[in-house]
C-alpha atoms as one frame of an Amber mdcrd trajectory, in Angstrom:
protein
 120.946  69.381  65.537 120.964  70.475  68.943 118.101  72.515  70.724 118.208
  75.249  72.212 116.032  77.510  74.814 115.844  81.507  74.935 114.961  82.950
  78.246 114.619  86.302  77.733 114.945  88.682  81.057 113.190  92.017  79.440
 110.517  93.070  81.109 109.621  95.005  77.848 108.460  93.595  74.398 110.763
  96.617  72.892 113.548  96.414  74.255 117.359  95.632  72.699 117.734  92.529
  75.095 114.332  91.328  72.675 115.324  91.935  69.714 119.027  90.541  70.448
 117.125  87.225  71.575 115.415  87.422  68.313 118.485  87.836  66.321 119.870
  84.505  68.316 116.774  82.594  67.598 116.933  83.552  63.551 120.562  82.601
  63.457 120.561  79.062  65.607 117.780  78.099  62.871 119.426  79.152  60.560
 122.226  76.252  61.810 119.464  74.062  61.820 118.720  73.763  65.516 115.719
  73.894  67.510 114.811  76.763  69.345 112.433  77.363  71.745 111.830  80.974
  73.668 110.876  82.105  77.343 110.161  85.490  77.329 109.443  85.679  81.290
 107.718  89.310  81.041 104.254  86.905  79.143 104.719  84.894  82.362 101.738
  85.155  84.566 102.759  88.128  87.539 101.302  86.278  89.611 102.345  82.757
  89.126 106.092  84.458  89.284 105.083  86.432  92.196 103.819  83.647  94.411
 105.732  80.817  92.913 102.882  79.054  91.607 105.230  75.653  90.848 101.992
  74.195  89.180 100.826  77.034  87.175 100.401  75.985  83.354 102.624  78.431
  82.216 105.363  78.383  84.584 105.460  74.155  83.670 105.713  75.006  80.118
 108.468  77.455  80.637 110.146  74.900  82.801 109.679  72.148  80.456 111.687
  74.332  77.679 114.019  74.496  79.970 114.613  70.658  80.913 114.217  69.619
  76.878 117.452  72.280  76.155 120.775  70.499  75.289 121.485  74.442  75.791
 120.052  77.507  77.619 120.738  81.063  76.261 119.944  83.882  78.854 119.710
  87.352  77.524 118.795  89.879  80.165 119.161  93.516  80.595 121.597  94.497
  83.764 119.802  97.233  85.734 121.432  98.268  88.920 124.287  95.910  88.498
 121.756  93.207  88.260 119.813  90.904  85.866 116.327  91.840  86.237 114.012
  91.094  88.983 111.436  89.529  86.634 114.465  86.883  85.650 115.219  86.263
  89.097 111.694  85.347  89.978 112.014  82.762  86.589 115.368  81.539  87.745
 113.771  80.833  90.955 111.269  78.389  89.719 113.643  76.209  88.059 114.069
  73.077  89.851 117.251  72.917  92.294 119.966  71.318  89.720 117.413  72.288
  86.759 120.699  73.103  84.849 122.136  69.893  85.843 123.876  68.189  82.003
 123.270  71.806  80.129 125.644  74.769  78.564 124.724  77.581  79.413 125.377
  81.289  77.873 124.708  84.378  79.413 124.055  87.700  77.234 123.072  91.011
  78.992 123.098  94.412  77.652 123.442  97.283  79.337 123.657 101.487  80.271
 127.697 101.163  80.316 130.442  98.630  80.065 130.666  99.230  84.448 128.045
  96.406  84.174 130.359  94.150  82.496 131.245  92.277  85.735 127.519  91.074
  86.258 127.967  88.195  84.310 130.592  87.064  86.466 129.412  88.445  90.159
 125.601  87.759  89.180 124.863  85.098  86.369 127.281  82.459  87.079 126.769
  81.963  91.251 122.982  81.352  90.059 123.639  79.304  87.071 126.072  77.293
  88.841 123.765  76.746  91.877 121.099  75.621  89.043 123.475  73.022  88.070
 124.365  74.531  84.901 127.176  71.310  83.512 129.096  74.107  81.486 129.019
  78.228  81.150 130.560  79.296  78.134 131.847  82.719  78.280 129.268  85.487
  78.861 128.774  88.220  76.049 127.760  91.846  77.201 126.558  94.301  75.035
 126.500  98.189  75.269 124.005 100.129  74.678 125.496 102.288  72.651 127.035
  99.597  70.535 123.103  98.279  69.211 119.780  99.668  68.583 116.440  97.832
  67.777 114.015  99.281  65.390 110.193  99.536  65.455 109.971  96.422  64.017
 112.070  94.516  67.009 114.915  93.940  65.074 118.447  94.472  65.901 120.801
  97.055  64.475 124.184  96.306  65.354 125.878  99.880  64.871 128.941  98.512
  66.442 130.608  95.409  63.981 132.643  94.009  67.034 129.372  93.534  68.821
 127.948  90.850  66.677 131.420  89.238  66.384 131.526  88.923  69.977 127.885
  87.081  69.699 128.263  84.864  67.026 131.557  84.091  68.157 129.906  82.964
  71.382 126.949  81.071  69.551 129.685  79.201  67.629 131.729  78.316  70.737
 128.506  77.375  72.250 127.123  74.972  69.246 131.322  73.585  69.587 130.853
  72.506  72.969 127.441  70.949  72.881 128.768  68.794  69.533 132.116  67.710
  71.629 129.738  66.579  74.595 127.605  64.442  72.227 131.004  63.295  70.173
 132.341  62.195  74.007 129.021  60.020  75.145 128.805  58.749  71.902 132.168
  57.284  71.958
C-alpha cells in the first residue's frame, strides 16, 4: 500500500478537473492505497496570497505533501497555464519538497493546443521541486468528459479513462519497483 496525495488546481468546486480528482481518489482506494486530497481553492486567499509559511492550513497541505510516496496534480490549463491558484500552492512547497516522490501531472483543458503544458509548464516546476520521478502527464479534453451535478465524472470519450488508468497503473508500477529496489 502506497499513499498517495491529490492536489487539485480548480479554483471551482464544479469543475471537471474536481470531479476527475475524485474519480482518482475512488479508484487508488479502491487498490488499497491511501489517499489524501489538497484542493488549493479551500486554502486560505490569504495565506496563498502572502505566503503565510506558518499558516495552519498551508502546514497541513504541506504535510500531505511530504507524507506522499506519490503526488497526483490535476489542474485545469487556462491560458496555456496551470492555474494561478496552483502556482501560489506550488510555491509554498519547500525548495526540493518533491525530493524521493513520483509525480503525475493531469490537466484538462478548452483544446488539445494545451497539450504541451505539461511539458513547457508542469515539469520545469516539478523538477525544480525535486520531484525523484514524473511519470508521463495525462491531458484531458474537454470535450472528451463531463461532470454531473453530483461532481462525478462522465467519461463520454472511452480512450480518455484508458489514458488515466493507464497512467495510475504505471504510476502504482513505479512506486512498487522503488520500494522492491531499497528493499533489496
Amino acid at each position: 500500500m502506497s499513499q498517495f496525495t491529490i492536489i487539485t488546481g480548480s479554483p471551482s468546486k464544479q469543475s471537471r478537473s474536481a470531479a476527475l480528482s475524485e474519480y482518482i481518489a475512488a479508484y487508488l482506494q479502491n487498490e488499497k492505497h491511501e489517499v489524501k486530497t489538497v484542493h488549493v481553492r479551500d486554502l486560505p486567499a490569504e495565506d496563498l496570497l502572502y505566503a503565510n509559511f506558518s499558516s495552519p492550513a498551508i502546514q497541513e497541505a504541506q504535510k500531505k505533501v511530504a507524507d506522499a510516496d506519490a503526488v497526483i496534480i490535476v489542474s485545469p490549463i487556462y491560458k496555456a497555464s496551470y492555474t494561478g491558484i496552483l502556482k501560489t500552492f506550488l510555491d509554498l512547497i519547500p525548495e526540493k519538497g518533491l525530493h524521493n516522490k513520483t509525480v503525475l501531472p493531469i490537466a484538462t483543458g478548452g483544446t488539445i493546443a494545451h497539450l504541451l503544458a505539461l511539458d513547457y509548464v508542469f515539469k520545469p516546476t516539478l523538477s525544480v521541486l525535486g520531484a525523484t520521478a514524473l511519470i508521463h502527464g495525462v491531458y484531458i479534453v474537454d470535450s472528451e468528459v463531463a461532470y454531473t451535478k453530483e461532481n462525478e465524472i462522465e467519461f463520454i470519450a472511452e480512450e480518455a479513462e484508458a489514458r488515466i488508468k493507464r497512467s495510475l497503473k504505471e504510476l502504482e508500477y513505479h512506486l512498487e519497483q522503488t520500494k522492491r529496489s531499497v528493499e533489496s
